[in-house]
Structure formats: C-alpha cells, structure tokens
N, C-alpha and C positions, 0 to 999 in steps of 0.2 A: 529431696534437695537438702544441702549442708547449709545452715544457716548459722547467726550469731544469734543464741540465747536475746545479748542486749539487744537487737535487732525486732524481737517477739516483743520484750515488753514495750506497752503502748499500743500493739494492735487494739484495734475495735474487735470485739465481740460481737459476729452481727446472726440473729436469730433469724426464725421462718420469719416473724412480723417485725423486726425492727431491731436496732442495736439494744445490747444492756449495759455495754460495760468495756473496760478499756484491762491487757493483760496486765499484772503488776510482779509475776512473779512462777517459776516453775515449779514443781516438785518432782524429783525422783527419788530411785530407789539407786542406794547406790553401792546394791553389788551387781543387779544385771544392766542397771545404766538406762532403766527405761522409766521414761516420764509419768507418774505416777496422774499429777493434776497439776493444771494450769489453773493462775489464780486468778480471779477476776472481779477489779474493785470495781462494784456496783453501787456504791453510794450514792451516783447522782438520779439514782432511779430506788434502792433501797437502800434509804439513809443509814448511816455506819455498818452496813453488811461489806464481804469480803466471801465469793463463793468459790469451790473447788468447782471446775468441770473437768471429765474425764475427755482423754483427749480419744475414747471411739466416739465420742459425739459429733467429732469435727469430720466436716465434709469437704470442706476445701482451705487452702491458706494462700490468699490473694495476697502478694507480696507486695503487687503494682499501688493496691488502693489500701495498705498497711490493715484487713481484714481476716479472721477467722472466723469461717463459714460453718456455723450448725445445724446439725439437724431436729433443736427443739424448739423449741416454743419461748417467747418470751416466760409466759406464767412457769413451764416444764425449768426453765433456767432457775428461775425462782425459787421452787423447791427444792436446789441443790443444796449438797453439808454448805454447810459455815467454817470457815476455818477455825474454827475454836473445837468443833471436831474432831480434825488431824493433821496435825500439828508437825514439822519436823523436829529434830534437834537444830534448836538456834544456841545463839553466844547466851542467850539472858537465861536458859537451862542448864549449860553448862557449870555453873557454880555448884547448883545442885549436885548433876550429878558428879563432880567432885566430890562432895559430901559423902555421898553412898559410898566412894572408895575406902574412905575411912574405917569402912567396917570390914571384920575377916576378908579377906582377899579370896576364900574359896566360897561366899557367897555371890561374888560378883563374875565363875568362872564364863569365857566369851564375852564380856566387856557387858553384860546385865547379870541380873540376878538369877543364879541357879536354881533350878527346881528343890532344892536342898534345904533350901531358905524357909523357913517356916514363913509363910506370909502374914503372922503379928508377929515378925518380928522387922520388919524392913519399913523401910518409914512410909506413913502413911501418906506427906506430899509426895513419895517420890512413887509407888505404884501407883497415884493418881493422873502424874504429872509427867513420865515418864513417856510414852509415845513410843513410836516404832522407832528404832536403834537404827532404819536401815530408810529412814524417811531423810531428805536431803533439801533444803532449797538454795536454787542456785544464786540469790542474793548472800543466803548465810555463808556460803562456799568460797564465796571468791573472796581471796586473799589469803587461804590457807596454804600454808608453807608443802611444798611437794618434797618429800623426799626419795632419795636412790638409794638403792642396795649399799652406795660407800659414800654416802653425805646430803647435804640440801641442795638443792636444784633452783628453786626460785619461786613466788609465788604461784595460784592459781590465776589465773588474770583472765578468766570468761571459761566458757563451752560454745562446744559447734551442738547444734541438732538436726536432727534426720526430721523435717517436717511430716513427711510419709512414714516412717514406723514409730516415730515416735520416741525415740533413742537419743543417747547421748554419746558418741562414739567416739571423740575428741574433749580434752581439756587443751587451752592454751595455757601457755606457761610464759612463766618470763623469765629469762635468763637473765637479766641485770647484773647480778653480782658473779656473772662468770667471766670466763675471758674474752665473751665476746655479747656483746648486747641485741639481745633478740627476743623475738617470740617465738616461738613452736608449737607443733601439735603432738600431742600424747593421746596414742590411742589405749582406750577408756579398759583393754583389753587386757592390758599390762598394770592397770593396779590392784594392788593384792589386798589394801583397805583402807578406810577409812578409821584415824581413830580422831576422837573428839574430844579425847583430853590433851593431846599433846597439838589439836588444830592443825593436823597432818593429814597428805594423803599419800601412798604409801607406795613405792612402785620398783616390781620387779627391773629394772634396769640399773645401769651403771651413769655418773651422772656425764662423764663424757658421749655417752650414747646420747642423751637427752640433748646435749647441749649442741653440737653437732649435727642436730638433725636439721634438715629443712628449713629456711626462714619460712613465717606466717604473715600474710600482708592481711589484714583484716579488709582492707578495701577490695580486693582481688575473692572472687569466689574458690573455691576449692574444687577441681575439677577429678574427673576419674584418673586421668595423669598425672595427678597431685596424690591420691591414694598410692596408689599405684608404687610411687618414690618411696612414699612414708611406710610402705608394705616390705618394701625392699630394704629401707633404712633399718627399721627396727626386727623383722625376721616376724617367726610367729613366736607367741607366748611358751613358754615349755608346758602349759597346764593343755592348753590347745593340742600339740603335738603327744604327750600323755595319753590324752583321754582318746585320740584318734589309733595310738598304739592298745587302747583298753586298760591302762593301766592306774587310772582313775573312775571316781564312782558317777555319778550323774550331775552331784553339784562342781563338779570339777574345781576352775579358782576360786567358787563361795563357798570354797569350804574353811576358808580363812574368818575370823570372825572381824566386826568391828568394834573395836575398842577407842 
C-alpha cells in the first residue's frame, strides 16, 4: 500500500512483549529509493537513545491502530545501532562538506573523495564525519528544490511509500511558482541524483511535463488507476528502456553519481 511518509511518523513501535517507541523519521538510500531504517525515538523507555530498525523486521503496519508490527523482542529492539552510528547527509553536514570542495576538484571525482587521494591528506573530520553519500532522510529532504532537465520545478513537499517493499516510488512536489498551483507525483524512477551542494534533486524530465502531470490530493489515497495515469503521463525512463534494449550495464540510472 502507497502511503504518506508524514503519515508513518508517530506510529507506535509495537514488539512481541510491548511497545518501545514512536517513528520519528525514515532513512533511505537514494539511488534505488529503498528505505534503508526507520527511526525510532525510544527515550521514553531508553532515555536519550534514538534507534535504527531495519524494516525486514516489520511484520505488519496497522494503519487502523497508527502500529508497526515486529518481529523482535523488546530487549532484541534494544540492541539495535544508535543513530550516531549512521547517519545521513543532513544540512548541519553540509557546510562541511562544502569545505572538502575546496580542495583539488580531482580529489573529490563522483561528489566524494577519490581513491587517488592519499588518505593524510583529506581532512581528518571529514573522513570521520562523512557517512554514506547515498544515506538520505526524509525529514532532511523535504524542501529541496526539484530540478528539470530546462529549469526549477518546485519544492520537495513529502514521499509516498510502498509499506510492503519498502520503497519509495513517489516524491511530491509542489508546483507553486508555476502556472498553475499544485501538487504532483514524481515517480522516484526519473531522477537521475541527488546533489547536496546545490540542495537539489535532479530529474530527467521537462518542467512542463512535471507540472502538467496529475493533481495529488494528499487526502485521497493513490489507487492502481492513479499509477496507471501517472505511467501514461510520464512514459518510461529512457535508462529503463536502454537497459531492456541491453544497451546499459546493470547499474543502469545509478550510474549517475550524487554530488
């Protein structure tokens, strides 16, 4: 089922023996678009903790009673990472890695540090501090400026998710400043990357296409008739039809980096 991201957080966390803890936040990865860890503030059971759970652990997502259903154990909950473990790229990182740009532009080839780089030479907070490039949450995401192949398009303004595989197949956008005031859906298929210097996300279409496309009623669930339009609306990806012609390798459109 297609859900609202804002919709998860706040569910309860409910174990084999009892709740632990209330959602506060996503993580994905965002070149294949799938939810990496749910994040889950436990403070009121372990004071200042904030854990990752992997979402194979979840066994159901009761929508009715705002619940996700695991399969561990309160104590098994408990040993999970800490979020100080892994970390996305947030805004309070970005300065930094601004900094890193600073240096030779062929040590930073694909928006990190190239193998090339002697490691004393790159700063020491930032190979500490740096985190996976392709770690995403969907708190820090939203409000990033969407761009089209011929201009800016309009905010991020949420994600739909696939409760059952765990994916992110949809951004909403907001067309505000176009000519006509809307929401939309942008399937997740069509962006080519993420970068996090310039707070972009980056998308093979035209911005007439985007804007054009289907209004989104956030109240109204998203139906297989509603895929269906937006399938027909936007066409398939050209990296899709590529790689089904063989004419791409296996990472097909991640082979784009993010910067």
């Amino acid at each position: 089922m297609l859900q609202r991201v804002d919709e998860l957080k706040g569910f309860t966390i409910h174990a084999t023996d009892g709740d632990i803890g209330r959602v506060c936040d996503l993580y994905f990865d965002d070149h294949r678009w799938t939810i990496r860890s749910i994040v889950v503030d436990v403070r009121h059971w372990l004071p200042g903790r904030r854990i990752l759970l992997s979402p194979v652990s979840v066994r159901d997502t009761d929508w009715a009673h705002r619940e996700i259903i695991v399969t561990q154990s309160r104590d098994q909950v408990g040993k999970s990472p800490s979020v100080d473990t892994d970390q996305p790229l947030g805004r309070e990182r970005i300065a930094l890695l601004r900094e890193c740009y600073t240096l030779p532009y062929s040590w930073a080839v694909g928006g990190f540090f190239s193998a090339s780089a002697p490691s004393a030479q790159r700063p020491r907070a930032a190979r500490r501090r740096l985190g996976d490039p392709h770690l995403r949450s969907t708190r820090a995401l939203g409000g990033y400026g969407v761009r089209a192949v011929d201009g800016d398009v309009g905010p991020v303004d949420g994600f739909l998710v696939d409760d059952g595989a765990w994916t992110v197949p949809y951004l909403v956008v907001n067309t505000l400043h176009w000519w006509r005031s809307s929401r939309v859906l942008v399937p997740t298929e069509w962006i080519a990357w993420t970068s996090w210097i310039e707070l972009a996300v980056h998308v093979d279409l035209r911005v007439e296409r985007i804007a054009s496309a289907p209004d989104y009623d956030p109240a109204q669930p998203v139906t297989d008739a509603d895929e269906l339009r937006l399938s027909a609306h936007y066409g398939h990806p050209r990296w899709r039809r590529q790689a089904h012609n063989g004419l791409t390798g296996a990472a097909g459109r991640h082979a784009r980096p993010t910067i």
